[in-house]
C-alpha positions as CSV (number, residue, x, y, z in Angstrom):
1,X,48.2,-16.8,-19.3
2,X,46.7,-14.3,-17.2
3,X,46.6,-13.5,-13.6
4,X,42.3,-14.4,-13.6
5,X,43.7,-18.1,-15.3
6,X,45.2,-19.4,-12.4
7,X,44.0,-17.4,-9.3
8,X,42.5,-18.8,-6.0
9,X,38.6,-17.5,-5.6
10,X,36.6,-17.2,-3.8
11,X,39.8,-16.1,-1.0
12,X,39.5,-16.6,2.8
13,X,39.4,-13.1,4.7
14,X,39.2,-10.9,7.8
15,X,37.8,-7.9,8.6
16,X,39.7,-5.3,10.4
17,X,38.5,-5.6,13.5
18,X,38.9,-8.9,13.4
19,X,41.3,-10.1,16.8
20,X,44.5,-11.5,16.4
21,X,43.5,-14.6,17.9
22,X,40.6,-15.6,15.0
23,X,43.5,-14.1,13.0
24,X,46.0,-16.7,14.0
25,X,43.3,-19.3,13.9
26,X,42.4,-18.9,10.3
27,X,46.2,-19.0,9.2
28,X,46.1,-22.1,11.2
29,X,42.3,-23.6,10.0
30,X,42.9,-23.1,6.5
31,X,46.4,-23.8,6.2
32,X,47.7,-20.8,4.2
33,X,50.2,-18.5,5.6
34,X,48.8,-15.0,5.1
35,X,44.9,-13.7,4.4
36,X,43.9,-10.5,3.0
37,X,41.7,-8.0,5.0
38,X,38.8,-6.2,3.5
39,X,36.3,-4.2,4.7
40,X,32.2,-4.7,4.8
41,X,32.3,-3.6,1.2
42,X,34.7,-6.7,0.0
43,X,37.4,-3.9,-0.6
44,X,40.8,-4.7,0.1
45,X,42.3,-2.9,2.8
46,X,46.0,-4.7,3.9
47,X,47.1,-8.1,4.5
48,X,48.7,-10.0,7.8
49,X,51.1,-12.9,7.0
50,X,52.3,-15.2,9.3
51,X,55.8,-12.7,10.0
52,X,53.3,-10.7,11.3
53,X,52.5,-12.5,14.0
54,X,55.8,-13.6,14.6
55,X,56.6,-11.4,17.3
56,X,53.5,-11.3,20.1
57,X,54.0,-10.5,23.8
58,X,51.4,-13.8,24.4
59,X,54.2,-15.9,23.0
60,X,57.1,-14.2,24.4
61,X,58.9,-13.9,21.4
62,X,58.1,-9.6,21.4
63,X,61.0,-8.4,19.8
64,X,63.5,-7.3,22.9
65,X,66.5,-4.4,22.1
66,X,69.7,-4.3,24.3
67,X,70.8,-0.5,24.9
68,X,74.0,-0.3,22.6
69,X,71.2,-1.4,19.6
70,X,69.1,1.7,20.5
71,X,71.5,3.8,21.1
72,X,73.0,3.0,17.3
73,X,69.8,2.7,15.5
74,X,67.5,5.0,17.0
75,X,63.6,4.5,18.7
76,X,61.8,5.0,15.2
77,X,61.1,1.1,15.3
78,X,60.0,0.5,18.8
79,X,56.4,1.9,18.5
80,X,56.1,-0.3,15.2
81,X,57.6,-3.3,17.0
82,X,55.3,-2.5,20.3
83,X,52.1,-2.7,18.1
84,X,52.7,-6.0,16.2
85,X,53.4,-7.6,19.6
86,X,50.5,-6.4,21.6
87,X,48.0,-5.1,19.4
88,X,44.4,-6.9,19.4
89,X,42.7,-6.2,16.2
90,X,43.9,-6.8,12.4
91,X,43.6,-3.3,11.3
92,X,47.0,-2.8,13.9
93,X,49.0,-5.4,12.2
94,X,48.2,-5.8,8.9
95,X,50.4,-4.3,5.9
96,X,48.2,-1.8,4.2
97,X,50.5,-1.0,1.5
98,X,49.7,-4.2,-0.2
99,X,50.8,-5.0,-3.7
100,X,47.9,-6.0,-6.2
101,X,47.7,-6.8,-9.3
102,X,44.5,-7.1,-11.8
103,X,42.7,-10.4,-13.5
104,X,43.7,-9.1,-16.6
105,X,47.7,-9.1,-15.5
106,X,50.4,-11.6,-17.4
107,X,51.6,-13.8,-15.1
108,X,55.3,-12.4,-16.7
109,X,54.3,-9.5,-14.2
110,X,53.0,-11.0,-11.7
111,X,55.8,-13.0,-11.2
112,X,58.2,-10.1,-12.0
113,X,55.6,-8.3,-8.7
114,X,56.7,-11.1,-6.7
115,X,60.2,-11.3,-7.1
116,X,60.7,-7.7,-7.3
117,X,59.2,-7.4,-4.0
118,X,59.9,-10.2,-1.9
119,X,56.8,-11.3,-1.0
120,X,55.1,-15.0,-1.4
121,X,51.4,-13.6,-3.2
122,X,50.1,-11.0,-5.0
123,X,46.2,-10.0,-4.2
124,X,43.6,-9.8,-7.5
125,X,41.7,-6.6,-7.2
126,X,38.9,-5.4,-9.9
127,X,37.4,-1.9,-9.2
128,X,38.9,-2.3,-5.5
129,X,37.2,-5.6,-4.9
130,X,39.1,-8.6,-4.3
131,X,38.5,-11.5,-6.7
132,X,41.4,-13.6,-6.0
133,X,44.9,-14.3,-5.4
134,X,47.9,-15.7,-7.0
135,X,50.6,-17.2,-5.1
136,X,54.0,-18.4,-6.2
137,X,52.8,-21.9,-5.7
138,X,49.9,-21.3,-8.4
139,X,52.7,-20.3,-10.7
140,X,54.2,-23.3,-9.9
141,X,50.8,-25.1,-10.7
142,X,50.3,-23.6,-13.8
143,X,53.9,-24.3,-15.6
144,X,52.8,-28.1,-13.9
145,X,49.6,-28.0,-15.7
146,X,50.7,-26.5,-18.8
147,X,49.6,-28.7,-22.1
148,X,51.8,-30.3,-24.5
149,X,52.4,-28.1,-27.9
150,X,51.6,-30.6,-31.1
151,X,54.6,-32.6,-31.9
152,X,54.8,-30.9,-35.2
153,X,58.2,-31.9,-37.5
154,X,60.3,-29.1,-37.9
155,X,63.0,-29.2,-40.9
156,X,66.7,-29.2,-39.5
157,X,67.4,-26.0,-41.8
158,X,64.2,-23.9,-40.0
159,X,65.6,-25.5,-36.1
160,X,69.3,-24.3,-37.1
161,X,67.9,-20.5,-38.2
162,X,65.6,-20.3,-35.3
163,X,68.0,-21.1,-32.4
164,X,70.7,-18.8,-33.9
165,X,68.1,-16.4,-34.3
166,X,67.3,-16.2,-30.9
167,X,70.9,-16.2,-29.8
168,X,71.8,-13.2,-31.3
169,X,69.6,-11.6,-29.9
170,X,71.2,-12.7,-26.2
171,X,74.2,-10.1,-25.5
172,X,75.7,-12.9,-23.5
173,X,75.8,-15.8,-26.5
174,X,78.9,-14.2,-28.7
175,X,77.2,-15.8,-31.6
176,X,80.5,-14.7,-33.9
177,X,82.4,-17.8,-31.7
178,X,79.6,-20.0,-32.5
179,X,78.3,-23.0,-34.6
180,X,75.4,-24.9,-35.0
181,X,74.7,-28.4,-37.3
182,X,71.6,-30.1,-36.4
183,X,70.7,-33.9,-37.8
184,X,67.3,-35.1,-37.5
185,X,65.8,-33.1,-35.0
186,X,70.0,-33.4,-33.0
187,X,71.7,-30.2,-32.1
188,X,75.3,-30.3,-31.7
189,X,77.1,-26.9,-30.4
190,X,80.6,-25.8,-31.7
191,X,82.7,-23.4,-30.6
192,X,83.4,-20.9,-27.7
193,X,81.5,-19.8,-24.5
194,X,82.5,-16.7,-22.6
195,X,82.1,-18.7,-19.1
196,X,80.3,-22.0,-18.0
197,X,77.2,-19.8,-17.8
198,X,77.1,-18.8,-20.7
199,X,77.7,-22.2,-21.6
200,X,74.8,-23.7,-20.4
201,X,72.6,-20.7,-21.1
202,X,73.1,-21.9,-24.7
203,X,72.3,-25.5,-24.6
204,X,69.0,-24.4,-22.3
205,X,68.0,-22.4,-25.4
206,X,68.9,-25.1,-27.7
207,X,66.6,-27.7,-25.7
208,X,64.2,-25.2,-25.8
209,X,63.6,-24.6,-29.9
210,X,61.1,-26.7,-31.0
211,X,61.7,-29.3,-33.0
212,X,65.3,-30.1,-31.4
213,X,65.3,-33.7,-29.9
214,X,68.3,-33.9,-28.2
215,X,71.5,-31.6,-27.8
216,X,75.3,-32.5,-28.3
217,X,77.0,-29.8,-26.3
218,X,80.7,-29.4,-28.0
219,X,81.5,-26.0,-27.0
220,X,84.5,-25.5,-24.8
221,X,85.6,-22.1,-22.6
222,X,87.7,-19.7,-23.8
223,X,88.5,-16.2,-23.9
224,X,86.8,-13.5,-26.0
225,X,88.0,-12.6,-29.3
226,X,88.7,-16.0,-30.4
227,X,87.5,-17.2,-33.9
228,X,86.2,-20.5,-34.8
């Protein structure tokens, strides 16, 4: 699936010089937690979450430093900090660095974009226009949503080749201390994991071959080196 497959569109906005206040008020409206800015053109230019609008002067939460912290870390920050908590328009406080990703991007990367960089969504851009948005809760939507494969049989022989198949190709599986038997559609698993993750990193695999109905898990811990 691709990013365009399961984004949000058309996506709420603000402009720039929108104030903090209809800022705050859209998060709030709309329920969502952070909005993308663009300009007159529809081109994205940054993006304010709700962290950044954590710390306002309004609120009284500004960020406050005792002496020692200054003295240790240095002033760099303050200016920074000063601006999020009493700046009035959205250009001030949004992130303009913002992390985007195109329709035509796997959700494999957009989820890797997520992860990788800590943040909640990932802005769709085309030609610098924002079409969209994908969210980690649309990720979760989709593997919701996702249809059922065709129960189609699969011989015990081909569900036995494919699983070890795969497992040799995972470093972590030691395939040399392992056995498979499968009986009508029943995997059982013989042998030796390297840990308990391991372990259950092989049944997971197991469930997940097709044609496997149900797992017996028979494998027991050990040290490596072992033979069957």
């Amino acid at each position: 699936m691709k990013a365009r497959d399961v984004m949000v569109a058309p996506v709420v906005t603000v402009k720039p010089y929108s104030t903090v206040e209809e800022v705050a008020k859209t998060l709030v409206d709309r329920r969502i937690s952070a909005v993308p800015v663009v300009d007159d053109a529809g081109k994205l230019v940054g993006i304010i979450s709700e962290g950044d609008l954590m710390h306002r002067a309004e609120t009284g939460t500004e960020r406050r430093y005792r002496w020692w912290i200054r003295l240790v870390g240095g002033d760099a920050s303050l200016p920074t900090d000063y601006i999020k908590a009493h700046a009035r328009k959205a250009a001030d406080i949004m992130t303009e660095n913002v992390i985007a990703a195109a329709p035509e991007t796997s959700l494999d990367e957009i989820a890797i974009k997520l992860e990788r960089n800590s943040i909640k969504r990932v802005p769709i851009v085309r030609d610098g226009q924002l079409v969209g948005i994908v969210s980690r809760a649309n990720l979760v939507q989709a593997l919701a949503t996702m249809p059922k494969g065709l129960e189609i049989p699969v011989s015990d022989s081909k569900i036995r080749e494919k699983l070890l198949s795969h497992l040799k190709e995972q470093r972590w599986a030691d395939t040399h201390l392992l056995n498979v038997t499968v009986t009508d559609g029943v995997v059982s698993l013989w042998g030796i994991a390297s840990s308990e993750t391991a372990r259950k990193a092989i049944r997971v695999a197991a469930e997940a071959t097709p044609g496997v109905r149900a797992v017996n898990d028979h494998l027991a811990r050990g040290p490596l080196g072992r033979g069957l």
